[in-house]
Jmol script that loads the backbone (N, CA, C; Angstrom):
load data "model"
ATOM      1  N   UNK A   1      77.630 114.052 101.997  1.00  0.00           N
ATOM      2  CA  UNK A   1      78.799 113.206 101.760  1.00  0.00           C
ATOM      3  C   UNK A   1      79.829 113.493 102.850  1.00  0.00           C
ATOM      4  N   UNK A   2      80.524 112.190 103.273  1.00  0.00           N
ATOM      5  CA  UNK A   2      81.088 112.419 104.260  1.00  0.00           C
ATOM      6  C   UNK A   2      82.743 111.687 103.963  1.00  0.00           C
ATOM      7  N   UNK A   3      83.327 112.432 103.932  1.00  0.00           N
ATOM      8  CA  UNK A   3      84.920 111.932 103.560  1.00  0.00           C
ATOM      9  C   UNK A   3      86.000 111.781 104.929  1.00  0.00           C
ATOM     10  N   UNK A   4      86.640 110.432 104.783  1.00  0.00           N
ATOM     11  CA  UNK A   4      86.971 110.029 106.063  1.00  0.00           C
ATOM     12  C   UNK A   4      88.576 109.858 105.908  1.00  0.00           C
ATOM     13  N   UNK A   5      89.103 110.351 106.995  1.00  0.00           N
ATOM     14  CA  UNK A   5      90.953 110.304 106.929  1.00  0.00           C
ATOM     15  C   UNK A   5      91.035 109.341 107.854  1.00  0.00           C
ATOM     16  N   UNK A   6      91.835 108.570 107.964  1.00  0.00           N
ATOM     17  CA  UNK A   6      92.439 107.939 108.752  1.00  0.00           C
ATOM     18  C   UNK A   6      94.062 107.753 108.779  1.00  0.00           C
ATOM     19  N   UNK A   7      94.526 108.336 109.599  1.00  0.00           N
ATOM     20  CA  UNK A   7      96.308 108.375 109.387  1.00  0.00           C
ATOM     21  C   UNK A   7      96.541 106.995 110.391  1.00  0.00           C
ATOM     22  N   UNK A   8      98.077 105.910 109.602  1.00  0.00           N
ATOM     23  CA  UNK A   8      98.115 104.619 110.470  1.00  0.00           C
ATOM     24  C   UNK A   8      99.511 104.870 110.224  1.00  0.00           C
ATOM     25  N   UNK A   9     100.269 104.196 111.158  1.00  0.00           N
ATOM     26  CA  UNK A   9     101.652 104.503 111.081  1.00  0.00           C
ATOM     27  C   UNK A   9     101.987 102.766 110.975  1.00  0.00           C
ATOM     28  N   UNK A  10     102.186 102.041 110.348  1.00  0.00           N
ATOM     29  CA  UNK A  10     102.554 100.665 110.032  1.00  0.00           C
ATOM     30  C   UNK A  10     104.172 100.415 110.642  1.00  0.00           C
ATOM     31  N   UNK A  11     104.243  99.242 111.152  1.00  0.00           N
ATOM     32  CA  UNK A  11     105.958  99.028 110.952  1.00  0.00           C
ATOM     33  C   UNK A  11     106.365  98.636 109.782  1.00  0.00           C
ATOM     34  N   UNK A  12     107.948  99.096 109.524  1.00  0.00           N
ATOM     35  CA  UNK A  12     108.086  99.152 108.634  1.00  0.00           C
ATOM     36  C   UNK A  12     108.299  97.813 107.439  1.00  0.00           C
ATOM     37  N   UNK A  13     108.754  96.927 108.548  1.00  0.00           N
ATOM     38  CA  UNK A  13     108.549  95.741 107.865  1.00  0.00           C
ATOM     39  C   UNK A  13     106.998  95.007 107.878  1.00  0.00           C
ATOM     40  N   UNK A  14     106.213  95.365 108.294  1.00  0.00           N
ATOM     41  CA  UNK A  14     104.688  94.759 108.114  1.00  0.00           C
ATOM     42  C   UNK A  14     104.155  95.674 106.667  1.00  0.00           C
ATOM     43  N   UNK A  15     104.830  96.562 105.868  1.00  0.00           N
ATOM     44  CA  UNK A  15     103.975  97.173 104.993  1.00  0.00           C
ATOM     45  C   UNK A  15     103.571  96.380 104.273  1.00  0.00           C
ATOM     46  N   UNK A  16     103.979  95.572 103.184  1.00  0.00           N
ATOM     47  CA  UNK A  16     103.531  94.589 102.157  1.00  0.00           C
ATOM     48  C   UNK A  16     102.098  93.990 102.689  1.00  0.00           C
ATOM     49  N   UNK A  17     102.807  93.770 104.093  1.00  0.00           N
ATOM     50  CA  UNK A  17     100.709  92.677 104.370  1.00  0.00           C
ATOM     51  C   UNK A  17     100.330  93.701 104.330  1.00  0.00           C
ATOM     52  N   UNK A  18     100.376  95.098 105.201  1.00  0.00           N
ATOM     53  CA  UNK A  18      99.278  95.479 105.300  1.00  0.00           C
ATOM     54  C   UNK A  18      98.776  95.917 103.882  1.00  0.00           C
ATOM     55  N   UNK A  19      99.353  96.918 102.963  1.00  0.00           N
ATOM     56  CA  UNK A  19      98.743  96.439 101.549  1.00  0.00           C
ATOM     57  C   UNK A  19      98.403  95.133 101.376  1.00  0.00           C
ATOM     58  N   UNK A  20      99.131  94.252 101.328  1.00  0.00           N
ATOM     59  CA  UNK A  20      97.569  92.932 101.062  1.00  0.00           C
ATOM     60  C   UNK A  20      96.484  93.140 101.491  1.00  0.00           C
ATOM     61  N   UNK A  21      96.925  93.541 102.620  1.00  0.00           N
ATOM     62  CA  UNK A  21      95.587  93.193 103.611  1.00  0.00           C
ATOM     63  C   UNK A  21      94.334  93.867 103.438  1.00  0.00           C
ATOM     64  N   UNK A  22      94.734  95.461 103.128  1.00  0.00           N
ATOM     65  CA  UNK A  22      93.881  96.614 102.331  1.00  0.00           C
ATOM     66  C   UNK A  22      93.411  96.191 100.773  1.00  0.00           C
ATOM     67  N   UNK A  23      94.026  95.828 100.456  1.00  0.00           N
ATOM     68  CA  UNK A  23      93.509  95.442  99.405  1.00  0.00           C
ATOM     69  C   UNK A  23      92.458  94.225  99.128  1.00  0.00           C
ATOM     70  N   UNK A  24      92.514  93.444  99.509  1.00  0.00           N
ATOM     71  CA  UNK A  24      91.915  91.903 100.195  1.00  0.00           C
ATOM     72  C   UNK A  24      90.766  92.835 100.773  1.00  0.00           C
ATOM     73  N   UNK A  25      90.308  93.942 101.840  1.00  0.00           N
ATOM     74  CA  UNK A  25      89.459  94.433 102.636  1.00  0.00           C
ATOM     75  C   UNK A  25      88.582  95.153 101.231  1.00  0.00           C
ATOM     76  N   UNK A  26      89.181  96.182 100.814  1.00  0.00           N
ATOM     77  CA  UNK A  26      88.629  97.273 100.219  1.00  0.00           C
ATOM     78  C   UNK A  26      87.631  96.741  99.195  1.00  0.00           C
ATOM     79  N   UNK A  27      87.447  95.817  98.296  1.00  0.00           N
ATOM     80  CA  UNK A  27      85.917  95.215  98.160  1.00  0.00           C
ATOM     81  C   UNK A  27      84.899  95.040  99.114  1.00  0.00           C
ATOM     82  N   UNK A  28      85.157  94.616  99.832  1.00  0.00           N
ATOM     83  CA  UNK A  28      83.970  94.697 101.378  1.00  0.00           C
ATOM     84  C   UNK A  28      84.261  95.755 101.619  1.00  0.00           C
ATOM     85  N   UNK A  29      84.817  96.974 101.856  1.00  0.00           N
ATOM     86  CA  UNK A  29      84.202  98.150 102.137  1.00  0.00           C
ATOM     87  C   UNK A  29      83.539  99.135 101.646  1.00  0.00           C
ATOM     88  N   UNK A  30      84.152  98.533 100.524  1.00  0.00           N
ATOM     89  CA  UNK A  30      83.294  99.273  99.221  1.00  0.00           C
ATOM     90  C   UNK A  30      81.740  99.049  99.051  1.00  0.00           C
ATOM     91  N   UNK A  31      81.588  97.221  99.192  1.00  0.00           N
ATOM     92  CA  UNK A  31      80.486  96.740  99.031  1.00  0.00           C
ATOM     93  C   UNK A  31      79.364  97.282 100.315  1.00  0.00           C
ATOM     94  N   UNK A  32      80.042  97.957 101.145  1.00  0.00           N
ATOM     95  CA  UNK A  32      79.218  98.065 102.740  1.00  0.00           C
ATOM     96  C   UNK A  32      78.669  98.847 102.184  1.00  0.00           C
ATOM     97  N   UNK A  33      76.964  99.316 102.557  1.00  0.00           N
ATOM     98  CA  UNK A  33      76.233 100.443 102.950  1.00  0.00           C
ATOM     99  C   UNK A  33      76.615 101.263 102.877  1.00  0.00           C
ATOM    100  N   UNK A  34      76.535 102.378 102.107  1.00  0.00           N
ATOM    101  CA  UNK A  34      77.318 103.936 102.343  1.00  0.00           C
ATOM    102  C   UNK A  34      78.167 104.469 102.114  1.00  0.00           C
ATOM    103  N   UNK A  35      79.412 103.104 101.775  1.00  0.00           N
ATOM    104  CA  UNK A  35      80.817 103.925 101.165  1.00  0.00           C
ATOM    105  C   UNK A  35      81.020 103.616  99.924  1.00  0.00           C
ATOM    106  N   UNK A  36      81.199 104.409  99.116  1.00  0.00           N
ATOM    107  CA  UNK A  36      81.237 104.876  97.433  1.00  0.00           C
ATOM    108  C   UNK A  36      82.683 104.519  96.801  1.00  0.00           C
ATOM    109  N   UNK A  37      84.056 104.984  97.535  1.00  0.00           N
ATOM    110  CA  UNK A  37      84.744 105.145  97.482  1.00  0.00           C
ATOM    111  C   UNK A  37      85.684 104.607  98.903  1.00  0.00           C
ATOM    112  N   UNK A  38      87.134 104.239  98.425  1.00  0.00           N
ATOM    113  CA  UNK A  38      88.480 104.227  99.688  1.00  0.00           C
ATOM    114  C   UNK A  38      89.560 103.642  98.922  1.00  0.00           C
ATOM    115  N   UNK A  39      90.421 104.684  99.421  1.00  0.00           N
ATOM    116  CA  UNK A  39      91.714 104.764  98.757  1.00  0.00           C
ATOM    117  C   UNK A  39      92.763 104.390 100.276  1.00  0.00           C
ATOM    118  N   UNK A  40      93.819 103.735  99.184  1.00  0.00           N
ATOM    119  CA  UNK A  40      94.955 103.986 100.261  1.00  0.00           C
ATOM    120  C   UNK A  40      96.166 104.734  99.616  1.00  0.00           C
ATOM    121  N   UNK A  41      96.538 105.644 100.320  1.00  0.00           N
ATOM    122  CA  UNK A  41      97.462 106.446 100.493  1.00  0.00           C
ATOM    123  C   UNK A  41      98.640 106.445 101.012  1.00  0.00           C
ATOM    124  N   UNK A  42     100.334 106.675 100.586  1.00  0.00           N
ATOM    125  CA  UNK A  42     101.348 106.647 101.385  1.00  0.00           C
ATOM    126  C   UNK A  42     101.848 107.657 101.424  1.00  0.00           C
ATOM    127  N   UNK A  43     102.506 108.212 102.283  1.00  0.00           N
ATOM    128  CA  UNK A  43     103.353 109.697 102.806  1.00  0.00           C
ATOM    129  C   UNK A  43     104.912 108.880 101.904  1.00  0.00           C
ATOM    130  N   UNK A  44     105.171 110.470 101.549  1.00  0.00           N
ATOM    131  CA  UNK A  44     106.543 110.002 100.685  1.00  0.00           C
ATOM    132  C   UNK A  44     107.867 109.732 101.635  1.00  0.00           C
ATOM    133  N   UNK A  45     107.611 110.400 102.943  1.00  0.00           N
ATOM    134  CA  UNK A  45     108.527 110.613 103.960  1.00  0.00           C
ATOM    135  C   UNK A  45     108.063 110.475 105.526  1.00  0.00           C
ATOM    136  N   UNK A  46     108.038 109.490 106.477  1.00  0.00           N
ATOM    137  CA  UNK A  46     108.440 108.649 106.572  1.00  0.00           C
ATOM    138  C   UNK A  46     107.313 107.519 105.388  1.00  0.00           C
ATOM    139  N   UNK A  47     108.015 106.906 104.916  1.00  0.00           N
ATOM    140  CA  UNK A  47     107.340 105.887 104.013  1.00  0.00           C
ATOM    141  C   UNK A  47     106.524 104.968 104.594  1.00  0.00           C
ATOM    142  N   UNK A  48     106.626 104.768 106.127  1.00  0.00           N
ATOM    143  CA  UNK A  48     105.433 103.449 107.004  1.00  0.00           C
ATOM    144  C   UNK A  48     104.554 104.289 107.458  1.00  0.00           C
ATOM    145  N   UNK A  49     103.964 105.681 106.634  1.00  0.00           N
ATOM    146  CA  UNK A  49     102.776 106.179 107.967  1.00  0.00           C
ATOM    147  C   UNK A  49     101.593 106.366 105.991  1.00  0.00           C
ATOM    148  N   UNK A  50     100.867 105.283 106.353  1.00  0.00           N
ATOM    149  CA  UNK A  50      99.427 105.495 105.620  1.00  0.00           C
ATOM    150  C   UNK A  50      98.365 106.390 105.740  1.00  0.00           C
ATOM    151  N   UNK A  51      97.498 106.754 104.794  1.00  0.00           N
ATOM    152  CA  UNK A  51      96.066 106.984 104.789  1.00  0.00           C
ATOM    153  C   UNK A  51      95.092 106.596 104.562  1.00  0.00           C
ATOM    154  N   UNK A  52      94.299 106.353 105.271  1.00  0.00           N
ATOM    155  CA  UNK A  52      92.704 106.158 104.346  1.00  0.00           C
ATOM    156  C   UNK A  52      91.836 106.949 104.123  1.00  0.00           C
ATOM    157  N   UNK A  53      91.213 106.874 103.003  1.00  0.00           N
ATOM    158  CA  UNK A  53      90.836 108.179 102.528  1.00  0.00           C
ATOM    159  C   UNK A  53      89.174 107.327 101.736  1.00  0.00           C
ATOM    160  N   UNK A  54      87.821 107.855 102.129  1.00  0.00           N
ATOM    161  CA  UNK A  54      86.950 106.699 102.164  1.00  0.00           C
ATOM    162  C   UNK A  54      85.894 108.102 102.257  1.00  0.00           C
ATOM    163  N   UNK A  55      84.602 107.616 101.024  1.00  0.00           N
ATOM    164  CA  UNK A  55      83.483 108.295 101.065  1.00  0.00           C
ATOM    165  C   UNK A  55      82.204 107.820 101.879  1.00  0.00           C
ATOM    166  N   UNK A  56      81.441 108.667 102.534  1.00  0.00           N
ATOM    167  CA  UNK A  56      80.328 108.112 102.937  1.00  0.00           C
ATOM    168  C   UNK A  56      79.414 108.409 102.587  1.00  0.00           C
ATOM    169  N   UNK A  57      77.827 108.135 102.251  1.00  0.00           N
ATOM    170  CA  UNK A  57      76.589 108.711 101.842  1.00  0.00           C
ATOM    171  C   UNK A  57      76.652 109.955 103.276  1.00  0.00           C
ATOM    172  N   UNK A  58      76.599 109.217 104.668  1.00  0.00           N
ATOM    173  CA  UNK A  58      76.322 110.301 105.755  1.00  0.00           C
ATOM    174  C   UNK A  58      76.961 109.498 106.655  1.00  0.00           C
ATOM    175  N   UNK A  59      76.802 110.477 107.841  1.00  0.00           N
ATOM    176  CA  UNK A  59      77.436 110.011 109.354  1.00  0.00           C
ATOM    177  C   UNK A  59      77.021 108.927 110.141  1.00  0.00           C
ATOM    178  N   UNK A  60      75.722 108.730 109.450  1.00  0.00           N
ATOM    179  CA  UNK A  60      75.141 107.241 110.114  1.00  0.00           C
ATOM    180  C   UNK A  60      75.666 106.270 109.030  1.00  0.00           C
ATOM    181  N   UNK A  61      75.601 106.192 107.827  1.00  0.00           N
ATOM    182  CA  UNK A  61      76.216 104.890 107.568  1.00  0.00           C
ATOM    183  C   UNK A  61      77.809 104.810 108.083  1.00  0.00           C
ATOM    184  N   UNK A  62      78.603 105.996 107.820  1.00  0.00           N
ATOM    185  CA  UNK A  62      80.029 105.344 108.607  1.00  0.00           C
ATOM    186  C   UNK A  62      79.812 104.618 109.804  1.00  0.00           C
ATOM    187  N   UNK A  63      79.097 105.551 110.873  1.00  0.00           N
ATOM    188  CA  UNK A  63      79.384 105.049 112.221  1.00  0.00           C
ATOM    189  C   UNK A  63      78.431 103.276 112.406  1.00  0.00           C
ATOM    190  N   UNK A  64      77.672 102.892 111.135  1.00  0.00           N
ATOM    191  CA  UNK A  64      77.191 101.582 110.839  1.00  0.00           C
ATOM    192  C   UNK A  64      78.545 100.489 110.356  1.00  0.00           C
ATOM    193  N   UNK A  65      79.250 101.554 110.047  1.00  0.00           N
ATOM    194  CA  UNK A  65      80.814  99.924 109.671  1.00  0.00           C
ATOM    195  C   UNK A  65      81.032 100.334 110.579  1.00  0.00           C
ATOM    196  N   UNK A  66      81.516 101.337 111.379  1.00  0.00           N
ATOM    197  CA  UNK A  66      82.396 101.417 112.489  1.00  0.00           C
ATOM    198  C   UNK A  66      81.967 100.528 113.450  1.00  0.00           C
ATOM    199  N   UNK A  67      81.050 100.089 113.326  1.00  0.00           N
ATOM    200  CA  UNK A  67      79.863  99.322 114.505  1.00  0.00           C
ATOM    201  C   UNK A  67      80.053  97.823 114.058  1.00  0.00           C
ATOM    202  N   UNK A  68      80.141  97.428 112.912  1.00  0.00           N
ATOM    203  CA  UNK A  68      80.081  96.444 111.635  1.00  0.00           C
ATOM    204  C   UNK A  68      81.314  95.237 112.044  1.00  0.00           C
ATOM    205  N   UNK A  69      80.719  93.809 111.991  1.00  0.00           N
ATOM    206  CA  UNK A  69      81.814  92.851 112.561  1.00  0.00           C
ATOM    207  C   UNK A  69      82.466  93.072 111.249  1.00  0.00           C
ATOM    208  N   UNK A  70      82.575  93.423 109.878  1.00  0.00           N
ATOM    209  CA  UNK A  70      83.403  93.510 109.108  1.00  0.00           C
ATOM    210  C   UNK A  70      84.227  94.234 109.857  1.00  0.00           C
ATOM    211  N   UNK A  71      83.784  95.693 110.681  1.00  0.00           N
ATOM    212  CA  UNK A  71      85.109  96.346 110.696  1.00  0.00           C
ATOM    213  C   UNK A  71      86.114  96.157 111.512  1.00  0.00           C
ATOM    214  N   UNK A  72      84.862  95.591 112.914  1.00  0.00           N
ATOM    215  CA  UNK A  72      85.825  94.471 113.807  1.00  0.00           C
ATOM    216  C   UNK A  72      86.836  93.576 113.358  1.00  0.00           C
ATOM    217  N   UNK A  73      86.434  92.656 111.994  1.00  0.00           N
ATOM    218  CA  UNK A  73      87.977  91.799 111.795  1.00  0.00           C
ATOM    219  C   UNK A  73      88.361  92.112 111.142  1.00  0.00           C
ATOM    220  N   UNK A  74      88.628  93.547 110.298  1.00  0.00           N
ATOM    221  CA  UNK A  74      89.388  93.995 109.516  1.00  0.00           C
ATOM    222  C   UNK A  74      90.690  94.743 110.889  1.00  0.00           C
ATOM    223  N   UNK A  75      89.719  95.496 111.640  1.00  0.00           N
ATOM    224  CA  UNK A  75      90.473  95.886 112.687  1.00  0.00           C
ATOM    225  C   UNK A  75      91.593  95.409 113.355  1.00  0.00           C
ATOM    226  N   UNK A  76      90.682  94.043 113.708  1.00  0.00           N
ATOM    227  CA  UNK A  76      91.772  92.988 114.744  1.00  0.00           C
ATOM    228  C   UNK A  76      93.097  92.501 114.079  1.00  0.00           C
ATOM    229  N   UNK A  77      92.337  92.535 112.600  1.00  0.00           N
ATOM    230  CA  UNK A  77      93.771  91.530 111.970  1.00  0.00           C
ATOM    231  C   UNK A  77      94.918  92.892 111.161  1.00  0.00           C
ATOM    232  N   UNK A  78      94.763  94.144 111.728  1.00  0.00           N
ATOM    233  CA  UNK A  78      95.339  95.194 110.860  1.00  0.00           C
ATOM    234  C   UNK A  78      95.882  95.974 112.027  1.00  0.00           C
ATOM    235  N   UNK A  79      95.496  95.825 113.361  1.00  0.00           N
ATOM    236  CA  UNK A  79      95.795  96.250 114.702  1.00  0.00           C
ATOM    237  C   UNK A  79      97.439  96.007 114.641  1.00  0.00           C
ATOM    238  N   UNK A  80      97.477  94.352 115.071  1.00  0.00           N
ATOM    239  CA  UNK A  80      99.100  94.098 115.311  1.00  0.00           C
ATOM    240  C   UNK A  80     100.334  94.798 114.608  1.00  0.00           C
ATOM    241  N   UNK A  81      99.503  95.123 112.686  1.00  0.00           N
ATOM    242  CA  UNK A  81     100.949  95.831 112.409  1.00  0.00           C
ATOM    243  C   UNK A  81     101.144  98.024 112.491  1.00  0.00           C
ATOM    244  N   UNK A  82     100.417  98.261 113.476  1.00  0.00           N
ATOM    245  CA  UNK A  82     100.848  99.135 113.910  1.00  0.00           C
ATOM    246  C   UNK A  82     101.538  99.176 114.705  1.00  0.00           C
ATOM    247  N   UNK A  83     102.746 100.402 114.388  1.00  0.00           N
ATOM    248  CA  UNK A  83     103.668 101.426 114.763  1.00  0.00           C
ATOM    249  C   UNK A  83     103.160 102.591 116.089  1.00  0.00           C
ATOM    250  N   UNK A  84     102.049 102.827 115.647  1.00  0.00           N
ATOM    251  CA  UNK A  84     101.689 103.922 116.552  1.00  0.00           C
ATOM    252  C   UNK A  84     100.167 104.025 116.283  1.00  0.00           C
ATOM    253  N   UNK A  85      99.777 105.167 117.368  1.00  0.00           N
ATOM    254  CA  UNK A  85      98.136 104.813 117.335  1.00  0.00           C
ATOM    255  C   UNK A  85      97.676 105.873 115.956  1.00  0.00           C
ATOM    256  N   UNK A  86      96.285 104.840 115.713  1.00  0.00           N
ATOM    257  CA  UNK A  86      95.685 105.622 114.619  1.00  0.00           C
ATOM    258  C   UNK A  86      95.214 107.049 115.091  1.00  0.00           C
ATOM    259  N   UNK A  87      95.006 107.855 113.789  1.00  0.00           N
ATOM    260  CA  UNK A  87      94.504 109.479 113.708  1.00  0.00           C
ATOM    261  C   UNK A  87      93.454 109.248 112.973  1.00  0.00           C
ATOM    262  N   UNK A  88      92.284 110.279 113.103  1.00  0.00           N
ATOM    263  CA  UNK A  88      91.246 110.070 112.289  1.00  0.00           C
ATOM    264  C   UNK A  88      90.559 110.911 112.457  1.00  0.00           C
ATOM    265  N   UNK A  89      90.321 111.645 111.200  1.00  0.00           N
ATOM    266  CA  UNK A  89      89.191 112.661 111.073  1.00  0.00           C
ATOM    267  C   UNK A  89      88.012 112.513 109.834  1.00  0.00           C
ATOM    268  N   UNK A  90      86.966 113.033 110.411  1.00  0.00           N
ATOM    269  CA  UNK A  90      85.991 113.349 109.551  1.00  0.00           C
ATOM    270  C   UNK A  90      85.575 114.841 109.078  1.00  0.00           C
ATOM    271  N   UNK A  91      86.036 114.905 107.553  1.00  0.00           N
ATOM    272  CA  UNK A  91      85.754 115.903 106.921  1.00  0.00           C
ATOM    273  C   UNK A  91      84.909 116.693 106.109  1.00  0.00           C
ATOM    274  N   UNK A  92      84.483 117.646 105.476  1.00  0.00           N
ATOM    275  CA  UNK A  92      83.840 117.943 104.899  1.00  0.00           C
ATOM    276  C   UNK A  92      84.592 118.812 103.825  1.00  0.00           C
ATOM    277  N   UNK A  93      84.295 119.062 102.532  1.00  0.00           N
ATOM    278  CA  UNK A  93      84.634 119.701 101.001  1.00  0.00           C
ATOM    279  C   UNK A  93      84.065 121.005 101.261  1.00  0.00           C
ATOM    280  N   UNK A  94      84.937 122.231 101.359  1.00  0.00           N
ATOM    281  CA  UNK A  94      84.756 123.182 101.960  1.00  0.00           C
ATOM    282  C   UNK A  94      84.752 124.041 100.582  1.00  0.00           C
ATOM    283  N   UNK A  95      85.745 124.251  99.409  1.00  0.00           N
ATOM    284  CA  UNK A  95      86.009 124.425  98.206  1.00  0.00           C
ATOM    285  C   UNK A  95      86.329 123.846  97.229  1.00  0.00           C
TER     286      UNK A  95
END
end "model"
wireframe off; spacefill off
backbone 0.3
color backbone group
């Protein structure tokens, strides 16, 4: 199992779409190959910097959406309302 962070820093007036927009997505990502789970997450302070937080069976099905024209136009149309560039790690459940 492979658990995936993604930190996005949104402007602050684009938050609402981009929740739409995550939300509207997160059935198709759910439905993709491999991911079980994805949450979205907000920092309490600054309030425009998100998370995604997303299970995988393994490292080949992620890097299969990452590859995936889903993730391409989820990408393209979720690109413009960033603030700053995305962070992203892949983790593992250590305890």
């Amino acid at each position: 199992m492979i658990q995936r962070i993604v930190k996005l820093t949104i402007h602050p007036d684009k938050m609402d779409l981009f929740v739409s927009m995550f939300k509207l997505s997160k059935p198709k990502i759910i439905g993709f190959g491999g991911c079980s789970q994805v949450k979205l997450l907000r920092a309490n302070y600054p309030d425009n910097i998100v998370f995604t937080y997303s299970y995988w069976t393994d490292a080949e099905s992620l890097e299969r959406y990452r590859n995936s024209e889903l993730f391409k136009e989820i990408w393209k149309n979720v690109k413009p309302l960033f603030a700053g560039k995305p962070e992203a790690w892949s983790v593992d459940e250590i305890a």
